[in-house]
C-alpha positions in Angstrom: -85.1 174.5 85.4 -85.6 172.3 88.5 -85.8 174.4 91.9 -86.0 173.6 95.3 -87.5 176.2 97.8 -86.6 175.3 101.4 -88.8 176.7 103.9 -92.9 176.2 105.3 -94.0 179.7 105.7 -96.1 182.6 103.5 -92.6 183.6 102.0 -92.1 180.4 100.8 -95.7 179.6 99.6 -95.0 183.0 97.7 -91.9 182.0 96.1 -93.0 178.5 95.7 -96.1 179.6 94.0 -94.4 182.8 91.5 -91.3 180.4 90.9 -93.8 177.3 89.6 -94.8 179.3 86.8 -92.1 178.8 84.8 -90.1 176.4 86.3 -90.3 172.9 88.0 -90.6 173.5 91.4 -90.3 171.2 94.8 -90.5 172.4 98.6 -89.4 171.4 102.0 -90.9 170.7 104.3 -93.6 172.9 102.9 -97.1 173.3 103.9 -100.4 172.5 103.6 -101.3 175.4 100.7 -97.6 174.5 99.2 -98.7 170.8 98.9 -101.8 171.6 97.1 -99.4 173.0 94.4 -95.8 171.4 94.6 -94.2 167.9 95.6 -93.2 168.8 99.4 -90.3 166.7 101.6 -90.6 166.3 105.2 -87.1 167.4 106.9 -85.8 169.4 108.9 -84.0 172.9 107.6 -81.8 172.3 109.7 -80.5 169.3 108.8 -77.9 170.3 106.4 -77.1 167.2 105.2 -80.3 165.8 104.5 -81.1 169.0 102.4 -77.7 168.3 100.2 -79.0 164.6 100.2 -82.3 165.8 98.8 -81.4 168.4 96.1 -78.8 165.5 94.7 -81.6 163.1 94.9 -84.1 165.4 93.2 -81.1 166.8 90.5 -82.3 170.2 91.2 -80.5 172.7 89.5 -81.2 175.9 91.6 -82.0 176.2 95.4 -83.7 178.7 97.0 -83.7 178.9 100.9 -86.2 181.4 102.7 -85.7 181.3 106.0 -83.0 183.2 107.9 -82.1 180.1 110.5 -80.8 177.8 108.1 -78.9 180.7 106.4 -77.3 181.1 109.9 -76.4 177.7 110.4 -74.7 177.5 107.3 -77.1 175.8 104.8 -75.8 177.7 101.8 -72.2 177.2 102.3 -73.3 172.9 102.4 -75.2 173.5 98.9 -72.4 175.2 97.6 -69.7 172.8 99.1 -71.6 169.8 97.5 -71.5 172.0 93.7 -75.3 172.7 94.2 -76.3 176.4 92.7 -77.4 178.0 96.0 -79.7 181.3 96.2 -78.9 182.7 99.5 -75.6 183.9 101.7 -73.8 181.5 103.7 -73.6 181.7 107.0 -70.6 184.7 107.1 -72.9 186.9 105.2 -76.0 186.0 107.4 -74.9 187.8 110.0 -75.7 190.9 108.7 -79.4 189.1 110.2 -78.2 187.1 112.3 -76.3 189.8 115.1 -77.7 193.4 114.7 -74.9 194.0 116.4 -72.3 193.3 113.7 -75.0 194.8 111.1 -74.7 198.6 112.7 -71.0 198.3 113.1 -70.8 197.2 109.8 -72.8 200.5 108.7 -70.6 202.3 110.9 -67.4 201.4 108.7 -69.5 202.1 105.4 -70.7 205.5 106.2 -74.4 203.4 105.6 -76.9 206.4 107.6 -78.6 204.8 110.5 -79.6 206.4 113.7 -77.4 206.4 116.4 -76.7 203.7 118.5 -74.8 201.7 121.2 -74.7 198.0 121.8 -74.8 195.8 125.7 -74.6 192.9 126.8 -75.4 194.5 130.2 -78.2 195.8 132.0 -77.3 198.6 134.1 -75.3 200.1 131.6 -78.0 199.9 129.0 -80.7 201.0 131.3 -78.2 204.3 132.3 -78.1 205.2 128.3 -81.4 204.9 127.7 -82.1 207.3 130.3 -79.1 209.8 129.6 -81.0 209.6 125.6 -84.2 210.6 127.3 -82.8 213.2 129.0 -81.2 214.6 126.1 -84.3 214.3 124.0 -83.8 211.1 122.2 -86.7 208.3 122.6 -84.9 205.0 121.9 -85.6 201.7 120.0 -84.6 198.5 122.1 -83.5 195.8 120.1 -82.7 192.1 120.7 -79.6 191.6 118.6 -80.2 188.5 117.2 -83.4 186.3 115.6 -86.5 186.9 117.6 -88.9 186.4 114.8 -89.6 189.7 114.4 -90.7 190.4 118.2 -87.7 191.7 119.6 -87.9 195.6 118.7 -89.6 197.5 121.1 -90.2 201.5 120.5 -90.2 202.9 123.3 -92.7 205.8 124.8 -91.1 206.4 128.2 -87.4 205.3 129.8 -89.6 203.6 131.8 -90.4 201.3 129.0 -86.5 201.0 128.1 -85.8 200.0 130.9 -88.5 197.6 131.2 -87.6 196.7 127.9 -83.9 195.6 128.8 -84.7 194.1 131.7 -86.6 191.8 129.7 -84.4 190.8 126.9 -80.7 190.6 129.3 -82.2 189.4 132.8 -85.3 187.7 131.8 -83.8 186.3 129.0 -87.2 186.4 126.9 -85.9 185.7 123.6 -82.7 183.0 124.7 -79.8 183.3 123.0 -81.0 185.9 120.7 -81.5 188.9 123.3 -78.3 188.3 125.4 -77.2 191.0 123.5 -79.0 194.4 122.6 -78.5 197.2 120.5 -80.3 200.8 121.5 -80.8 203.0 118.6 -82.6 206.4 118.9 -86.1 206.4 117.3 -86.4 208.8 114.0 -89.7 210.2 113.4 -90.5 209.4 109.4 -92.2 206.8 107.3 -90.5 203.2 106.3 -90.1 201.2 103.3 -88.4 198.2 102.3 -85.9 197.0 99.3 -85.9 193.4 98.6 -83.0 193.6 96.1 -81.4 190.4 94.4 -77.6 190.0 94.7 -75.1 188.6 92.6 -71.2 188.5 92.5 -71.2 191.7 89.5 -74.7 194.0 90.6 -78.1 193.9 92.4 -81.3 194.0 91.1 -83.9 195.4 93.3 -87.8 194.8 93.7 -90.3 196.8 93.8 -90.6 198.8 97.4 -93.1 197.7 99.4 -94.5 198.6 103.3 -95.1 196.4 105.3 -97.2 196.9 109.5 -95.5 195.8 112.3 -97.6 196.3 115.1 -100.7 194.1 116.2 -103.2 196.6 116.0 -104.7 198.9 114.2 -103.2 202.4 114.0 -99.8 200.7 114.6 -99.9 200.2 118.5 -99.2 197.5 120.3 -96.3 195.0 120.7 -94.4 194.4 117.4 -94.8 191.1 115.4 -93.4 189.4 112.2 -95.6 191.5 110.1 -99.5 191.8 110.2 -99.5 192.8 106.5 -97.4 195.0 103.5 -98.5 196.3 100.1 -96.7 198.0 97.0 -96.1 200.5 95.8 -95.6 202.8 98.3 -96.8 206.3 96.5 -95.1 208.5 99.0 -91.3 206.9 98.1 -90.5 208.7 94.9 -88.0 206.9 92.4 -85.4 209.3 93.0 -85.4 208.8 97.1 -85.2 204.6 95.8 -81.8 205.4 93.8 -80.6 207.3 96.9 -81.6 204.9 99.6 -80.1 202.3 96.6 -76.6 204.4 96.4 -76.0 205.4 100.4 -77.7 201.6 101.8 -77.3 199.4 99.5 -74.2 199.6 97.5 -72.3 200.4 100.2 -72.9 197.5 102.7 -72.3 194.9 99.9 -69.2 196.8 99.1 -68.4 196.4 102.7 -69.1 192.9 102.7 -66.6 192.1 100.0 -63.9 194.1 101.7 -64.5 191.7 104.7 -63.7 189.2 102.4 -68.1 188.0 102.8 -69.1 186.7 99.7 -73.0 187.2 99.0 -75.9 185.6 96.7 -79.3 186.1 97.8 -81.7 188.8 99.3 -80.2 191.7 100.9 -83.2 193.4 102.4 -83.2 197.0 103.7 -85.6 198.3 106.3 -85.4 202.0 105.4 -87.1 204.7 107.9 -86.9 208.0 105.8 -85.9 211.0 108.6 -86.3 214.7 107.5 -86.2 213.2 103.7 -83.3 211.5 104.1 -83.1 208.1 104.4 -81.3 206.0 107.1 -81.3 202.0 107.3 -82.9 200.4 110.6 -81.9 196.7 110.0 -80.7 194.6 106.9 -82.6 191.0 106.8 -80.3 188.1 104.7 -83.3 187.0 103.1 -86.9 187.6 101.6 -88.7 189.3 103.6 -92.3 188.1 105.1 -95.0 189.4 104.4 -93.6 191.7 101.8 -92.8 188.8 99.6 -96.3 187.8 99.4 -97.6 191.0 97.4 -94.7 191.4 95.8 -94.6 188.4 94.0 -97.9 189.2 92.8 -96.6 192.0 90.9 -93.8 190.2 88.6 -94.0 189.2 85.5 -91.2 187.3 83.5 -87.6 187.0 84.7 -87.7 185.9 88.0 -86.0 182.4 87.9 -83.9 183.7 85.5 -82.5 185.8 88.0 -82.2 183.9 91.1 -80.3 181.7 89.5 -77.9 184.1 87.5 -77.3 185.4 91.4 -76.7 182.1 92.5 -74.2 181.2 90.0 -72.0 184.3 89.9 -73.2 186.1 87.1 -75.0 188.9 86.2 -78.2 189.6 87.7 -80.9 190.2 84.9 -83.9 193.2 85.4 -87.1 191.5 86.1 -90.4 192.3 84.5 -92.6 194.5 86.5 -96.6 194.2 86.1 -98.3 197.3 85.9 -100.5 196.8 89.1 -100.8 197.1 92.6 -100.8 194.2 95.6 -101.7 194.2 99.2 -101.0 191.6 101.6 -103.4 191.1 104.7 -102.2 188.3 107.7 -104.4 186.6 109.2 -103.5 185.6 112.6 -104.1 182.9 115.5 -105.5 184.3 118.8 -102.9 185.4 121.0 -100.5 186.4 118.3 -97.7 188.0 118.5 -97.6 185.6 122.3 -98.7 181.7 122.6 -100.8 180.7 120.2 -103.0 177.6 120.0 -102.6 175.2 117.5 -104.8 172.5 115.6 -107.8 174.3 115.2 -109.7 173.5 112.2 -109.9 176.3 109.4 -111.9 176.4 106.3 -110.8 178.6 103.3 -113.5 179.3 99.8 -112.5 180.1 97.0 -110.5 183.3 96.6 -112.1 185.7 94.5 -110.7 187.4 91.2 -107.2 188.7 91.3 -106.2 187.4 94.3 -104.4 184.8 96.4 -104.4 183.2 100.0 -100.7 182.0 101.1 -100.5 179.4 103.6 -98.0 180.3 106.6 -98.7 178.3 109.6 -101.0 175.7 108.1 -100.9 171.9 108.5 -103.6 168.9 107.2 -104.3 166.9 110.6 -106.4 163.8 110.0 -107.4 164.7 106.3 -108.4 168.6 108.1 -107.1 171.8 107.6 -105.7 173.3 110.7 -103.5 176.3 111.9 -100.5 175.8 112.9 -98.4 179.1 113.7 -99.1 182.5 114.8 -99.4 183.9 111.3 -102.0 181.3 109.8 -102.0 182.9 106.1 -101.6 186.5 104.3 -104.3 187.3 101.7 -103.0 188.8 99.1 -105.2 191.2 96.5 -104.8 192.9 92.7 -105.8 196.0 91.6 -104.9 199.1 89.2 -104.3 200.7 92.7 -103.3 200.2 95.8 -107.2 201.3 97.1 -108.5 198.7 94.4 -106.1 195.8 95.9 -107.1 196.3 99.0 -110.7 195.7 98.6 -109.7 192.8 96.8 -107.2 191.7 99.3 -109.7 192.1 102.6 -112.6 190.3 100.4 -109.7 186.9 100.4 -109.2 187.4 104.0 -112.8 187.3 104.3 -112.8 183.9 102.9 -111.1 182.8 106.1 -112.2 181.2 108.8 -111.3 179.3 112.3 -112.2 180.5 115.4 -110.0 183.1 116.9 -108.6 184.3 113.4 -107.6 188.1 113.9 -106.5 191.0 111.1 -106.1 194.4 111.0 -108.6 196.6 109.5 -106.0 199.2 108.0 -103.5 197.5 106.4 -102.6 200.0 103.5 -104.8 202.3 104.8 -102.8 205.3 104.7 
């Protein structure tokens, strides 16, 4: 089998790097640590056309798209058009990324538990319900409705920082396009885990769980970001509260999707907060997500092609081997991050030791030099028999990068 993975980030070095083992694998554009392994092509994602034009050049027989942008804009439902086997929803189904807005209605009509919300597209009406849910006893969760890299969910302490919060996203206009709408959810007090579950046209397949940090710093404060690190298995998720989160989240969205009429191949992913042992779903993604994707892919075995492109084409989605190990993911991150970042500084990474892995995400060769080039440089990923073992395994490959201003957290799987 001939894939193409289209995409430059630590998902895609991931997928790119789990998919190669058994398969013939190009990227694009790719990276600097995805070129060290794979033929990469310089384009755009974008660029619809010129991805069609490439997979026909290249006679691939499977695509797999990571990001969520060229999802939105409709990248699958080109592939599809031009009889290329596409892994990923087209742009209908994207939405369930693409507008949060849309996704919590959506749970609305399928009964999917998630905590309750209201969505504005203006400010003094948003700022009045966030205080009336303070008042009442309700903290609230401020969220840009659309793409905002991960950035645009703020928790909120005080109404003071909701209201800051929304003044940000629908007057300031911080995030564009993508906060001129908001969704206010009330903030549940529990623990969160993600399914990364692989859809097909018949069933879904799900990964293991993983966890994944949010927050810049250590002890989870601090702005948000796209993710500072994950690892799996999570030992406090029992199987039985996966088959329930499975049956009430899962199931019932896709099912809700079809009733719409939304076809859907690719990664459903649920962000799960559990609330008084129950749990309820804080946002679906349309894709893999990153940096769970990163230890997780260090943790299958056989099956995984086999899958993708069983979802792709309509059929039934296969199980997929599961090793008998832990993985934990550590991001290491440009100064500044989750703000402006500088790019182009020189970077050196040794050799990673036993049993792990250092995935490239925002990493570019500039004059025959290794630079950064991104917020979230790479996310060192480490093996073990536990999740205590693979983090000392996972911390001793971040130690093996180096450029000046590099930043982790200390406590990534910590808990």
């Amino acid at each position: 089998m001939k894939i193409l993975v289209v995409g430059a980030g630590g998902r895609e070095h991931a997928l790119v790097w789990k998919l190669a083992q058994s398969a013939e694998v190009i990227c694009a554009p790719g990276n600097a640590g995805i070129a060290e392994e794979v033929p990469c092509f310089e384009l755009n994602p974008m660029e619809s056309d010129r991805v069609v034009a490439l997979a026909k050049a290249e006679n691939v027989d499977l695509v797999v798209v990571g990001p969520e942008d060229p999802l939105v804009n409709g990248l699958a439902d080109a592939l599809r058009a031009a009889g290329i086997a596409t892994f990923g929803p087209g742009r209908d189904g994207a939405q369930i990324e693409a507008s949060k807005a849309f996704s919590k209605e959506l749970m609305a009509a399928a009964s999917v538990p998630t905590p309750e919300f209201r969505v504005f597209t203006e400010a003094e009406p948003a700022k009045a319900y966030a205080r009336q849910r303070f008042a009442d006893g309700f903290p609230v969760v401020v969220k840009a409705s659309g793409n905002a890299l991960g950035k645009g969910v703020v928790v909120c302490d005080t109404e003071f920082e909701a209201e800051d919060a929304i003044r940000r996203m629908l007057v300031d206009r911080v995030f564009g396009d993508a906060g001129r709408e908001i969704v206010i959810e009330d903030r549940l007090n529990g623990f969160e885990f993600s399914i990364l579950s692989i859809v097909g046209d018949h069933n879904f397949v799900s990964l293991p769980i993983a966890r994944d940090h949010k927050r810049i710093g250590d002890g989870n404060v601090g702005p948000n970001t796209g993710g500072m690190g994950a690892f799996s298995p999570v030992a406090s998720v029992p199987a039985e509260m996966v088959k329930d989160a499975e049956d009430r989240l899962v199931a019932p969205i896709l099912a809700a999707l079809r009733e719409r009429g939304i076809p859907f191949r690719g990664t459903l992913f649920s962000g799960i907060m559990t609330h008084n042992g129950q749990p309820f779903c804080l946002e679906y993604n349309a894709r893999f997500g990153d940096p769970e994707t990163q230890p997780l892919m260090m943790r299958l075995g056989a099956g995984f092609p086999e899958a993708l492109y069983a979802a792709a084409t309509g059929e039934v989605v296969p199980e997929i081997e599961v090793l008998d190990r832990a993985a934990v993911g550590v991001v290491v991150a440009s100064a500044g991050y989750p703000g402006e970042v500088v790019k182009g500084i020189p970077m050196e990474i040794a050799p990673a030791p036993e049993g792990s892995k250092v995935f490239h995400a925002g990493t570019k060769m500039q004059l025959g030099r290794l630079t950064t080039n991104g917020g979230r440089v790479v996310c060192a990923v480490g093996t073990g028999q536990s999740v205590e073992e693979a983090r000392a395994c996972a911390y001793r490959a971040a130690d093996t990068v180096n450029f000046v201003g590099a930043y982790r957290r200390s406590d990534i799987a910590a808990e």
